[in-house]
C-alpha positions in Angstrom: -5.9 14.9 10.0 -8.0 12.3 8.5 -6.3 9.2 7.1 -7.9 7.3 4.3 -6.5 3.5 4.8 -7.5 1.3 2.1 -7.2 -2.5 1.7 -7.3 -4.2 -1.5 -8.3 -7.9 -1.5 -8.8 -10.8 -3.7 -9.9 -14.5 -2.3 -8.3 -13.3 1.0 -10.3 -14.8 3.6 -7.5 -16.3 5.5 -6.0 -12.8 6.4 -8.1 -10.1 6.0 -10.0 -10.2 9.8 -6.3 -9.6 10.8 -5.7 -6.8 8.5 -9.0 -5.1 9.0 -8.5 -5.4 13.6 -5.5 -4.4 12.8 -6.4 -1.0 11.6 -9.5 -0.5 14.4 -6.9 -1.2 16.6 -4.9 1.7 16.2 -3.9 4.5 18.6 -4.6 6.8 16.4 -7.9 7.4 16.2 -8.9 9.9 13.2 -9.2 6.7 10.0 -11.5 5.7 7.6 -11.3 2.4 6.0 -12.2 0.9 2.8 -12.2 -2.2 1.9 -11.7 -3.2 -1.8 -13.2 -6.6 -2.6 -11.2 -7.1 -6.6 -13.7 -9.6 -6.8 -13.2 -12.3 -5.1 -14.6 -15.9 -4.8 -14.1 -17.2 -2.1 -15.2 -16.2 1.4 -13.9 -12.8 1.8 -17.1 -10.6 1.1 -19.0 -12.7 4.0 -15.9 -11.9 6.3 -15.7 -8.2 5.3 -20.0 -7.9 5.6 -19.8 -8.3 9.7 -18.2 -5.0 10.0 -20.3 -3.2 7.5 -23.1 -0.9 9.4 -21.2 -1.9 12.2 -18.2 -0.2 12.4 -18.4 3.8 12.5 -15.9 4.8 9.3 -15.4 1.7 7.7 -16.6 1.3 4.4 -16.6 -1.8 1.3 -16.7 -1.4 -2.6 -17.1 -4.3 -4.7 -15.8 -4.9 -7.9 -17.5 -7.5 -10.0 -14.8 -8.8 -11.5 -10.8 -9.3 -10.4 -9.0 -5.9 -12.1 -5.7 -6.2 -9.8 -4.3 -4.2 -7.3 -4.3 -1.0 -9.5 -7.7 -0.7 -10.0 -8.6 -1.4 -6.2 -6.2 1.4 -5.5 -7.9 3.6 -7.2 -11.5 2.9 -6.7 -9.8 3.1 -3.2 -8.5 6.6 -3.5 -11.3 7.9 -5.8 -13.9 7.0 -2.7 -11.9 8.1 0.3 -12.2 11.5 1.8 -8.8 11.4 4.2 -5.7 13.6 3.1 -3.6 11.3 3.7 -3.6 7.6 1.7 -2.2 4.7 3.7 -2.6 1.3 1.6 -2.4 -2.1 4.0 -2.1 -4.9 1.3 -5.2 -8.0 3.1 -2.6 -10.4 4.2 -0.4 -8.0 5.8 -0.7 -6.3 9.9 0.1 -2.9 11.2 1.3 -2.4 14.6 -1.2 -0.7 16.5 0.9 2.2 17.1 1.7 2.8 12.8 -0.5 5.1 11.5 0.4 7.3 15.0 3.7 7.2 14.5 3.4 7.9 10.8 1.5 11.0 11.6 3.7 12.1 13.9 6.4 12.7 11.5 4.5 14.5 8.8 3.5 16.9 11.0 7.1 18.0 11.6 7.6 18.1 7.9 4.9 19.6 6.2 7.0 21.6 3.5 7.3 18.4 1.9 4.0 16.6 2.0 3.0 17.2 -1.4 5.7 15.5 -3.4 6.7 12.9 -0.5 6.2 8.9 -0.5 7.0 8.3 3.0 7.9 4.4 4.1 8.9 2.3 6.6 11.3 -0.4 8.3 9.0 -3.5 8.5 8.7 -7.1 10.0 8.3 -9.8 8.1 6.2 -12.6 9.6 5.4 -16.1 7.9 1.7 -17.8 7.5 1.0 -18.0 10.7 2.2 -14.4 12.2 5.3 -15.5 13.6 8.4 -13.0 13.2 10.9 -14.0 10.9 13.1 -10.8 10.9 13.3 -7.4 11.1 14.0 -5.8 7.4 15.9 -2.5 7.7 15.3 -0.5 4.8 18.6 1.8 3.8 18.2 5.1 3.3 18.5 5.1 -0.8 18.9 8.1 -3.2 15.7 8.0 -5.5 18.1 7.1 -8.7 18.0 3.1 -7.3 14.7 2.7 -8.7 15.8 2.4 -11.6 17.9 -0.9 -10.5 15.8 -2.3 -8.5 12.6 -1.3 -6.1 12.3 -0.3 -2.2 9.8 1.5 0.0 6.8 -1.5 0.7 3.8 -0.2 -0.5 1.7 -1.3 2.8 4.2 1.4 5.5 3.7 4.1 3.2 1.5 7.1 3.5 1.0 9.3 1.3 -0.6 13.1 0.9 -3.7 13.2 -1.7 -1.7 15.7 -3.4 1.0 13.1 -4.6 -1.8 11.8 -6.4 -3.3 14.9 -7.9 0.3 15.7 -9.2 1.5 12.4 -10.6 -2.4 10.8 -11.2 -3.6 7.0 -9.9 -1.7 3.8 -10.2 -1.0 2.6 -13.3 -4.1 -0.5 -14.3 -2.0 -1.5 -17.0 0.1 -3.4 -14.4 -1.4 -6.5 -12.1 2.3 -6.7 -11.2 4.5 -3.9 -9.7 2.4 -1.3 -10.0 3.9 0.2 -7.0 7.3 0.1 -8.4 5.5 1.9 -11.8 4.0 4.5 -9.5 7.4 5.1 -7.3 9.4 5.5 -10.2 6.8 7.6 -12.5 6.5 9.6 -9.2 10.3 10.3 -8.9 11.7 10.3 -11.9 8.9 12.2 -13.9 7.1 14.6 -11.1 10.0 15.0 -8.8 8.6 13.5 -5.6 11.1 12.2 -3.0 10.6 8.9 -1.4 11.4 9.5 2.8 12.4 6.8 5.4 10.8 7.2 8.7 13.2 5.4 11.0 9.8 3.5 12.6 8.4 0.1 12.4 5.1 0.1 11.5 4.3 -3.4 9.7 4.3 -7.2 10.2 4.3 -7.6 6.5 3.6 -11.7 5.9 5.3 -14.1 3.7 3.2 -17.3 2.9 2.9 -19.7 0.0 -0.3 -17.8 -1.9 1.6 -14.6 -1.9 1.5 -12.5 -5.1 5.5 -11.6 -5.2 5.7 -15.1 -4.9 3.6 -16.9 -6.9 4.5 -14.6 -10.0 8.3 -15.3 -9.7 11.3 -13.8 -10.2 12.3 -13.6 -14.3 8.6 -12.6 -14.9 8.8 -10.0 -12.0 12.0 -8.5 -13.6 10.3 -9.0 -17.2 7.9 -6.5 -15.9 9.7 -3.9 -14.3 11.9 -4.2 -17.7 9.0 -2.9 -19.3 8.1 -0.1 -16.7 11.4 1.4 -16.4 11.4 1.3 -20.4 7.6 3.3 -20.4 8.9 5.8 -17.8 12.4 6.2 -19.9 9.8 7.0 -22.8 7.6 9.6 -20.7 10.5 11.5 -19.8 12.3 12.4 -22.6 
């Protein structure tokens, strides 16, 4: 089973080498990747250029302007050919074993690929890859996304079908557009969000960090809005 993993970037030169060995380095060996360049200006297209024509699957789309997370996404999924859609946010790491692991366990339940999210436990590491802690995610009935979010969008994985059911992420949204997609997803389509009771991600913490740097009431602002949209769709 092919699986499609795609890494959005913007002015991400400090992490993405990391990102990108990350995912050669896996165990598992059947991956494409594509790189997502949202138009960035600093060093990251040189960085992501060494591997182009030199790695055998790896592929890099440019956009010529920043669009956000959404749109790389997309342009992500839209270009990939795998059935399965694993996203790796630049400044994040997967253990080399992840994407293995992951597959393992959809294999065992493929009367539920096509309206699954499937996530993740996770490490979170700070600016310089040290381990900070181990974050266990609790198993959560899908009903909590409406309080607050959970499943990290770099462990997931997710079957192509998910995608044809409930369409792309939402562009509208620079922010959360994870949490509008898990909560469209569940609450509109029916698709249940699994834990697989794995570790699969050193997911970073550092001072340039998106969560971070758009803060807390304006993060909440947002999701305000989303759950309000998705309240709207439904009924």
């Amino acid at each position: 089973m092919l699986v499609s993993v795609i890494i959005p970037v913007y002015n991400g030169e400090k992490y993405i080498k990391e990102a990108i060995d990350s995912v050669l380095n896996q165990t598992y060996k059947n991956i494409e990747i594509l790189v997502v360049n949202d138009g960035s200006t600093d060093g990251t297209a040189e960085i992501i250029r060494i591997y182009e024509g030199a790695v055998s699957g790896f592929h890099y789309i440019e956009h010529k302007k920043n669009l956000g997370v959404a749109a790389a996404l997309n342009t992500g999924i839209e270009n990939t050919g795998g059935i399965w859609i694993k996203w790796l946010s630049a400044d994040d790491i997967l253990r080399r074993d992840a994407v293995e692991k992951l597959i393992n366990f959809v294999k065992e339940d493929r009367y539920n690929w096509r309206k699954t999210i499937y996530y993740t436990h996770y490490h979170r590491i700070d600016e310089n890859g040290r381990v900070i802690a181990a974050f266990v995610e609790p198993v959560r009935p899908e009903s909590d996304l409406w309080k607050f979010y959970y499943g990290n969008g770099s462990s997931t994985i997710i079957h192509r079908d998910v995608f044809k059911l409930c369409g792309l992420f939402d562009e509208r949204y620079r922010h959360s557009e994870d949490y509008e997609f898990w909560l469209r997803a569940t609450q509109v389509f029916g698709v249940k969000l699994k834990l697989i009771n794995e570790y699969t991600l050193m997911y970073r913490n550092h001072p340039g960090q998106l969560t971070l740097t758009v803060g807390g009431q304006l993060d909440e602002q947002i999701k305000d809005t989303i759950r309000q949209r998705i309240t709207e769709i439904k009924h």
